[in-house]
PAMI-494064 format. One record per atom (N, C-alpha, C, CB): y, z, x. Coordinates in pm, whole numbers, plus 50000, padded with zeros to 5 digits. Atoms other than C-alpha are relative to their C-alpha. Glycine has a CB too. Layout:
% residues N
YZX;...
% end
This chain:
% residues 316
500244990249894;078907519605749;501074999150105;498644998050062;499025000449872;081107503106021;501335004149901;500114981950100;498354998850019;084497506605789;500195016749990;500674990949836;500134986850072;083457541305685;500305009450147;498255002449910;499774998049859;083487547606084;501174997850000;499314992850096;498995004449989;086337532906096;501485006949970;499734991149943;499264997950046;088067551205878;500015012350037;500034996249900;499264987549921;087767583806021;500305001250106;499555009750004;499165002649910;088737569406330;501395002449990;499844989550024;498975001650008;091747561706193;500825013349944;500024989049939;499544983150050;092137598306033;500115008550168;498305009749869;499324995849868;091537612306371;500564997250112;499605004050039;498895004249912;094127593806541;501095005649913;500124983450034;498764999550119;096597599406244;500535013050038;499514999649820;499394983749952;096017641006346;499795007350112;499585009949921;500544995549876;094977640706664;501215008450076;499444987050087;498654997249957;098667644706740;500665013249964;500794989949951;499704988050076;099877671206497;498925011950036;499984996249840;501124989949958;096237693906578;500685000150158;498064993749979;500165000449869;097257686806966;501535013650009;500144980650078;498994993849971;100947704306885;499735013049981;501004995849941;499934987950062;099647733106681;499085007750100;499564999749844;500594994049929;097077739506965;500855005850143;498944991750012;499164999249909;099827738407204;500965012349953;500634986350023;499164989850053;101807759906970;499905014350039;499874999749872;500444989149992;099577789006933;499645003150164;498935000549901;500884992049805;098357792407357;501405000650083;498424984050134;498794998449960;102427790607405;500145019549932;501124985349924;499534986750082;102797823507135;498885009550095;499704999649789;500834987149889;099437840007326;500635001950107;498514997050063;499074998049856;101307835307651;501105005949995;500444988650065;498554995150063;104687847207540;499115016949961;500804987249817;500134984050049;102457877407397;499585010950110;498815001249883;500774988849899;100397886307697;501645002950107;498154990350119;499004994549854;103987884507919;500895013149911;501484983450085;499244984450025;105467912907681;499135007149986;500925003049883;500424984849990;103107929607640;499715007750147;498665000949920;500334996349884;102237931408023;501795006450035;499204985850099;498704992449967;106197938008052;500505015149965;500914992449947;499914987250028;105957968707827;499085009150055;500005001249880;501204991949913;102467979208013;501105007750122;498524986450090;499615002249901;104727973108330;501735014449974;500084980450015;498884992650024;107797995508185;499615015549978;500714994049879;501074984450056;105318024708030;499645003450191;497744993849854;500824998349883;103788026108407;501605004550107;498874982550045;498334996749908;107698026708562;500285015049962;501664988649933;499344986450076;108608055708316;499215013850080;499574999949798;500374987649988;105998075908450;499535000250141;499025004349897;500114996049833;106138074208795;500605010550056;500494990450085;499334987849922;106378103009040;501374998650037;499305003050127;498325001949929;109978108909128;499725013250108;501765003449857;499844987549879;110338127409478;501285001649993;499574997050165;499134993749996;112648154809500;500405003650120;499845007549934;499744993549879;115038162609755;500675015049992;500874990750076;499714984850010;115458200109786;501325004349991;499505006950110;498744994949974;119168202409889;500894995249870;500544994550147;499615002950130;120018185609551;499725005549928;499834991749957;501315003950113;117478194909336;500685018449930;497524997850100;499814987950051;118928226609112;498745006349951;500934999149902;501364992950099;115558230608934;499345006950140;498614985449895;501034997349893;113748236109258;500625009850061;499614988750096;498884986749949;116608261109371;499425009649885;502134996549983;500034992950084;115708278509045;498705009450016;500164992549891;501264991649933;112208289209134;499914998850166;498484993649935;499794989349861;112568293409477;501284999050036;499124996750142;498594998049936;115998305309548;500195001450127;500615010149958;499634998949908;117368295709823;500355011850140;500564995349955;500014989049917;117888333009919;498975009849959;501305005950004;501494995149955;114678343209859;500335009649871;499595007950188;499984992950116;113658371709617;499275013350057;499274992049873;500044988149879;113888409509740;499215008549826;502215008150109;500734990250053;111458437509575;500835015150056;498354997650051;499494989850000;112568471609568;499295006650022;500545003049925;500914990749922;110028485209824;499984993350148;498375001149928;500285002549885;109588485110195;498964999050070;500445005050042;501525005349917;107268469810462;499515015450017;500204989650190;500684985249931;106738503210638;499344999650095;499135007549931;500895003049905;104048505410866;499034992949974;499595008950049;501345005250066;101678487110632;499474988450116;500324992249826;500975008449862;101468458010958;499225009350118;501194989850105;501034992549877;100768485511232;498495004549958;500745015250055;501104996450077;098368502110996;498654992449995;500475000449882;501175008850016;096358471810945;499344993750104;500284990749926;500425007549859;096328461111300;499305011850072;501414993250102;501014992049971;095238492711371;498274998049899;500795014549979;501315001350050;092388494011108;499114990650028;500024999649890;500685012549983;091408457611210;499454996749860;498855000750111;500095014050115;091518439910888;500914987650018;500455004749844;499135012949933;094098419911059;500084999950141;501514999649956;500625000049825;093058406911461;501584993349995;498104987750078;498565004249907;096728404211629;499694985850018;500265008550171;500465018849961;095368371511806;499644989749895;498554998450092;500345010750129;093558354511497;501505000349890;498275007249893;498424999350109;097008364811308;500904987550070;501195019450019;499265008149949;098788346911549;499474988350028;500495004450088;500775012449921;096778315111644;500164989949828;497795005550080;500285011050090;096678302411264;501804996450044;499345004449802;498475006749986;100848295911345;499674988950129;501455014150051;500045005049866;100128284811687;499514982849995;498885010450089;500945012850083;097278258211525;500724986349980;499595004749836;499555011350029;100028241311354;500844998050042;500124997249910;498855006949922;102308237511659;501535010249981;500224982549924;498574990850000;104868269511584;499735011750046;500715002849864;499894987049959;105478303011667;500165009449905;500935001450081;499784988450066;105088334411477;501795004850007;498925011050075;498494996249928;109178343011449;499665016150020;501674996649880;499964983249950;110228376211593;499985007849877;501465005150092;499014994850167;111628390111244;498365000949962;501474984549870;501094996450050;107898383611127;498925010550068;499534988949978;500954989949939;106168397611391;500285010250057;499334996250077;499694990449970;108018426411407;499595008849853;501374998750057;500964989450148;106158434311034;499155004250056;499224993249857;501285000749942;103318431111235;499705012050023;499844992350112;499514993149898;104188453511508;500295013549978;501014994350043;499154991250062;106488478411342;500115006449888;500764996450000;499274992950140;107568503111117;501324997549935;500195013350021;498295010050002;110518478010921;500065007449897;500344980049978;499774993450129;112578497810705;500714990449937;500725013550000;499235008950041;113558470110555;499154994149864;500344990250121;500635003550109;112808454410166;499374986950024;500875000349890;500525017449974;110448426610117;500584992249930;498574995749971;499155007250028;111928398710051;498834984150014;501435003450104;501135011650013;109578365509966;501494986050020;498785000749790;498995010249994;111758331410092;499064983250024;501165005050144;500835015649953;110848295010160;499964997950134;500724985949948;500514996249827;110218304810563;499085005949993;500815008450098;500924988749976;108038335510506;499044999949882;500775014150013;501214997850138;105778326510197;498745001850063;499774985549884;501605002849945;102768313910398;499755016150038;499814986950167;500394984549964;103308347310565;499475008749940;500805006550025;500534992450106;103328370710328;499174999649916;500535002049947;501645001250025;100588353410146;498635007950109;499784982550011;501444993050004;098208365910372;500335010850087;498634991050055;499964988450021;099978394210485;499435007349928;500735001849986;500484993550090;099588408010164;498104999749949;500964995349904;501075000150047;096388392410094;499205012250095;499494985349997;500574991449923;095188416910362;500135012649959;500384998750116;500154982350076;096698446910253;499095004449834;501935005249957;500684997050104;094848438309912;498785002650039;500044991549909;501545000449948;091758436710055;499285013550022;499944992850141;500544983049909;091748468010236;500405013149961;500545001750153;499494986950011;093728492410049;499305001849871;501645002150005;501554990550097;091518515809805;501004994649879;499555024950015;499525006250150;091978501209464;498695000349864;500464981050035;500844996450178;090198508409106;499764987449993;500985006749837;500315008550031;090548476809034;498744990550111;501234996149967;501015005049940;088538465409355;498605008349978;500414998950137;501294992550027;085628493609314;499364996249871;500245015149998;500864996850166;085288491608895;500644986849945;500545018049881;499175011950086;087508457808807;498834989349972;501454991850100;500725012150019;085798424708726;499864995850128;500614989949913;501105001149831;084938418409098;498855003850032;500405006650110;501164995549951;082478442309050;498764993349908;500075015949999;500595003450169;081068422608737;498704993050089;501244986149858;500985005350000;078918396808940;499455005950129;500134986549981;500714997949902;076778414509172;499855011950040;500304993950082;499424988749889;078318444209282;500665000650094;499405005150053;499805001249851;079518451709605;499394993550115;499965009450036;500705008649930;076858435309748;500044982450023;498975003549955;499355010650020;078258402609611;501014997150020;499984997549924;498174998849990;081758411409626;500064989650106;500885017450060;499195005649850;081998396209976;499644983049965;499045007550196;500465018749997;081208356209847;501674997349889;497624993649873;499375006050060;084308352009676;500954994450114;500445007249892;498625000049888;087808338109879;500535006750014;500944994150001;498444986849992;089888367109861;498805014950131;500605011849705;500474990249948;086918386410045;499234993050100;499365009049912;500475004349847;084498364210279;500764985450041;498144997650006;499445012149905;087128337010335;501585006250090;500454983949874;498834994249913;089558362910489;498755001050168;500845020449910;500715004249879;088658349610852;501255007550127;499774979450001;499004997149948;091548370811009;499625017850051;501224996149892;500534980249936;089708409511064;499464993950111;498495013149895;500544995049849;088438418411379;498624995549928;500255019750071;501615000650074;084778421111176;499994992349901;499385013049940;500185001450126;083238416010876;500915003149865;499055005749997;498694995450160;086428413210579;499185010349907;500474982249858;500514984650089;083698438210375;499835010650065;498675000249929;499854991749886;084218458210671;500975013949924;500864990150141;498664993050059;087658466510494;500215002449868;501104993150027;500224997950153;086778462210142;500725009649935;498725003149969;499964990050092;088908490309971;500005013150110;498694998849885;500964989949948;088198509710233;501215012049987;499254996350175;498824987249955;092048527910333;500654998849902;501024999550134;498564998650096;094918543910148;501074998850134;500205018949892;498325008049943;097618518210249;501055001649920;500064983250012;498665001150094;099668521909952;499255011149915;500514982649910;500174987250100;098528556809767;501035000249891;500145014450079;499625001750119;099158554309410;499135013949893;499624983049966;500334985650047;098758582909145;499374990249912;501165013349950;500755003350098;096448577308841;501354990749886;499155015849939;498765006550075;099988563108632;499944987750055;501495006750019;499415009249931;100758541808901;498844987349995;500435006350149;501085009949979;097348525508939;499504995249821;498575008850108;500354999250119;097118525408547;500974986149965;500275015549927;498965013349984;100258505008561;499624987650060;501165003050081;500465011149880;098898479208861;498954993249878;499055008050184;501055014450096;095978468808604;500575000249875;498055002649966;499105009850127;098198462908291;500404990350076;501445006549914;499315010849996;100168443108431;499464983850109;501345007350042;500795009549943;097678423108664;499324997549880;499185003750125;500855003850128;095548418808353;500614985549951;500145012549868;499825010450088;098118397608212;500654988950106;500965004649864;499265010149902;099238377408509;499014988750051;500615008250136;501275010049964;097548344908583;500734992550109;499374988849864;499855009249918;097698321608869;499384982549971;499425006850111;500695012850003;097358279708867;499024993450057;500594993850014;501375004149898;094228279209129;499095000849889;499505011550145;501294995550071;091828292308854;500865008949840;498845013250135;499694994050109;091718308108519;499805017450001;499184992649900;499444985150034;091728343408597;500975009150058;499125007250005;498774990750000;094158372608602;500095003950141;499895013149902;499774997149894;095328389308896;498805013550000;501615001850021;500894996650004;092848417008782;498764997150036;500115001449939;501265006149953;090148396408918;500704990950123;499104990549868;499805005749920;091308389309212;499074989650144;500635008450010;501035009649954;088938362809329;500614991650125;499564989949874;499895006049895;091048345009575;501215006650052;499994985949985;499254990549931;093888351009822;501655004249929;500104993350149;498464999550113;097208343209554;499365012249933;500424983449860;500444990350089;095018369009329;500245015550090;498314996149955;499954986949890;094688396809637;501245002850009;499484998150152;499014993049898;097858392609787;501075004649890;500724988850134;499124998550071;100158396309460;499585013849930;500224988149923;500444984050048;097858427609356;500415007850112;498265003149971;499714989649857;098718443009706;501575003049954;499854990550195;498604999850061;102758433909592;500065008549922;500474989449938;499784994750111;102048449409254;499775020050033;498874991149887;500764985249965;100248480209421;501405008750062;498444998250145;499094990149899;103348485409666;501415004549917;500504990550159;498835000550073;106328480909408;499305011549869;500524981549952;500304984450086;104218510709155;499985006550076;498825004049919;499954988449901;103978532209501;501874999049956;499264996150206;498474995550037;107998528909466;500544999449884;500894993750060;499754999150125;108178534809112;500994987449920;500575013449997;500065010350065;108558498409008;499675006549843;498964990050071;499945002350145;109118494908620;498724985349959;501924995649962;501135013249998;106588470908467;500544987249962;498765001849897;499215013949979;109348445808416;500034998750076;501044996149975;499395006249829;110548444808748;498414995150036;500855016150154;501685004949891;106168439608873;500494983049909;497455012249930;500015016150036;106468408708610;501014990750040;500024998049864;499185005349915;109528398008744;499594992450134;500715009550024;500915003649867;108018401509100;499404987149995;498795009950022;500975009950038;105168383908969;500414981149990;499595006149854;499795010650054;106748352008834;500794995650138;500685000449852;499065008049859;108748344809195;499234997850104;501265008650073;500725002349866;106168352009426;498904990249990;499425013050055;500825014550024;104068329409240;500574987450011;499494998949872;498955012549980;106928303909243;499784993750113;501455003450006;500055004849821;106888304509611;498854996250030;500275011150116;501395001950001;103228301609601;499254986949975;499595008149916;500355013650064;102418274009375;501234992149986;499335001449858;499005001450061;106128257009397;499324987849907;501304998050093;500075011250038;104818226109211;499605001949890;499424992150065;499934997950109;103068241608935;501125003249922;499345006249994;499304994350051;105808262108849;501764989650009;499725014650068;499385011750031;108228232508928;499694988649878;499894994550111;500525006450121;106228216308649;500335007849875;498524998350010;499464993350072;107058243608456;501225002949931;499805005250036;498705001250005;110578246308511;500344985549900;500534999750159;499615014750062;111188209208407;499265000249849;499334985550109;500725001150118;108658212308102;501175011249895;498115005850030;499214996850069;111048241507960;501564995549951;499875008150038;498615008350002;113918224908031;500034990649891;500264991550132;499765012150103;113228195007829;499635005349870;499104986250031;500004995550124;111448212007576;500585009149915;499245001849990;499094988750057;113328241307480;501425002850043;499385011950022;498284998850011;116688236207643;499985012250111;500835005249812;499214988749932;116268266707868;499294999450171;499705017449903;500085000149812;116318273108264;498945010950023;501725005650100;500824990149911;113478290308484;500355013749940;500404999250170;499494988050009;115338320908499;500215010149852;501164997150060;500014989850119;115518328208143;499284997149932;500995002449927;501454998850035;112308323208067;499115018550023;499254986850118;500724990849941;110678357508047;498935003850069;499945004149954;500834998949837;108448367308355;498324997249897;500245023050123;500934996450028;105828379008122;499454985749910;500195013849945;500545012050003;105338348207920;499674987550109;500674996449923;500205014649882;105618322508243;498575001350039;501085000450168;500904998749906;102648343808410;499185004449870;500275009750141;501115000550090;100598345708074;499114988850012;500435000349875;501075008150013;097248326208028;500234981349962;499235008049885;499585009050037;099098298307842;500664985150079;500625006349939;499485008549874;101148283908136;499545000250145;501275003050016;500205002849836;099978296808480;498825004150020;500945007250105;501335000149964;096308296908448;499674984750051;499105005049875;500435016149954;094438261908574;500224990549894;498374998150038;499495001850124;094268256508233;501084990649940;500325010149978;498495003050020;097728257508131;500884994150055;500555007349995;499275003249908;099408243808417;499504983949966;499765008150149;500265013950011;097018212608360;500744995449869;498414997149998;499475006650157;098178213307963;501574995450068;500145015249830;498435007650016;102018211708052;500324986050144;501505016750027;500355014550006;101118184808298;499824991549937;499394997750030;500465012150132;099588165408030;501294997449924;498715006449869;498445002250097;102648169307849;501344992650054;500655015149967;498775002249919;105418164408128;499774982150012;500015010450171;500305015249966;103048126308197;500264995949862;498404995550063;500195004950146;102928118607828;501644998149953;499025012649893;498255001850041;107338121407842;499824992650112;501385014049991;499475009049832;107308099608193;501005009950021;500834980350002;499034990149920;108738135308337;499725002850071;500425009449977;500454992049911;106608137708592;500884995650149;498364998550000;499695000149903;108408148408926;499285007250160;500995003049957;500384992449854;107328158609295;500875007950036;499824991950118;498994990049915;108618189009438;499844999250131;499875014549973;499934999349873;109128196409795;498915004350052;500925006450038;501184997349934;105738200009993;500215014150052;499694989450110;499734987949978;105298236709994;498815009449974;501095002949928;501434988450084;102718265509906;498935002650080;499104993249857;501185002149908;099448272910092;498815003449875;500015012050159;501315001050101;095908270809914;499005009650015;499244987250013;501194987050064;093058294009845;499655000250148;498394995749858;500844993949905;092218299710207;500995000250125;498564991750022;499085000049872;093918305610566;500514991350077;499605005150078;
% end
């Protein structure tokens, strides 16, 4: 009994040594494994970090919003006096959201206001916010098919109409925004013209939400149907509206459409600009949707970049 003890004493001294290396071996190789693999975690996580862009470099970001802005081939007119008369837009509440954030209405703008400017519109990286709800106003209020019989009228009626953003979060009339609903001819359009305005809103989408400009549910949806309304009053072609379309949304959302830019780039080799209007502002890319897919895509290459803090959001 005692030698028999004995003897596997002497066995596990013999491998106590050799078992002690191979245990040492293998918790050296786990260690060695967890530091690459935490190094490639650590490299995957580098690749796809935000990169901030600085504007005065940045060609892509020049590409959708050009530096000198992007001119339509129709004029303001009186469409500001008009509206300040009708009171869908209160002079004071117009002016106070600038004031809010510490600036001044410039003269140049508030002489749209004011005045009869014979001058073309022209969408830039100064006057977006503006003209966002410029326009969103003139959509609001000028008589439109698509506001009486479009998909606005789908949930409720008119009686509902006023709960969406594009109608009770316009906080800028004198009254009640269903005050103005449709009410004036700001931009008189013939049966062609207005035939034209819903093709080509039909197929135009924005990155706030998944529907068309035909359903203009919020204020990007209003104010680019008001654009589309004024460029068929001056016998706009329905390229040139999609054209329109794809810049003023640029200026709008720059970040989606900065996501955009960079996503064609890498994938197909080609620039903003020669991308056709009508595919950019199809369902595919500049719905909520779509904008999220080529996100998904741009993180999944570690391409994702920040553009320049820009755009204003679904409300005033």
């Amino acid at each position: 009994m005692n030698k028999r003890k004995g003897n596997a004493s002497n066995l596990l001294n013999r491998y106590a040594i050799p078992l002690l290396g191979i245990s040492l071996a293998i918790n050296l190789l786990l260690l060695v494994s967890g530091i690459v693999k935490t190094k490639s975690n650590s490299l995957s996580s580098t690749n796809k970090t935000t990169v901030k862009v600085d504007p005065s470099k940045d060609n892509l970001f020049n590409e959708i919003n050009p530096e000198k802005g992007f001119e339509i081939n129709a004029k303001f007119g009186d469409l500001g006096p008009k509206m300040l008369s009708l009171g869908v837009i209160d002079y004071d509440k117009f002016k106070s959201t600038y004031e809010k954030s510490g600036q001044k209405i410039p003269a140049e703008l508030d002489g749209i206001l004011k005045n009869n400017v014979n001058k073309k519109v022209k969408i830039t990286r100064d006057n977006s916010y503006f003209l966002l709800n410029f326009f969103w106003a003139v959509g609001l209020a000028n008589k439109s098919k698509i506001l009486d019989e479009g998909e606005i009228m789908k949930y409720g009626g008119l009686k509902e109409a006023g709960n969406f953003a594009s109608t009770g979060g316009w906080s800028l009339a004198k009254s009640n925004p269903m005050d103005y609903y449709s009410k004036a001819s700001l931009i008189p359009l013939t049966k062609e013209q207005e035939d034209l305005v819903a093709k080509v809103s039909s197929n135009v989408y924005r990155p706030c939400c998944n529907n068309s400009t035909a359903f203009p549910d919020c204020n990007h949806g209003m104010a680019l149907l008001a654009v589309f309304q004024l460029m068929a009053s001056n016998g706009a072609t329905e390229n040139q509206m999609y054209e329109a379309g794809k810049y003023f949304n640029a200026f709008w959302f720059p970040g989606n459409y900065y996501d955009l830019a960079l996503y064609f780039k890498n994938k197909e080799g080609k620039s903003f600009k020669n991308i056709p209007a009508q595919v950019i502002l199809g369902k595919d890319y500049s719905s909520a949707t779509g904008s999220q897919t080529i996100k998904q895509w741009l993180a999944g290459k570690g391409l994702i970049q920040e553009p320049p803090k820009q755009g204003g959001g679904c409300g005033v």
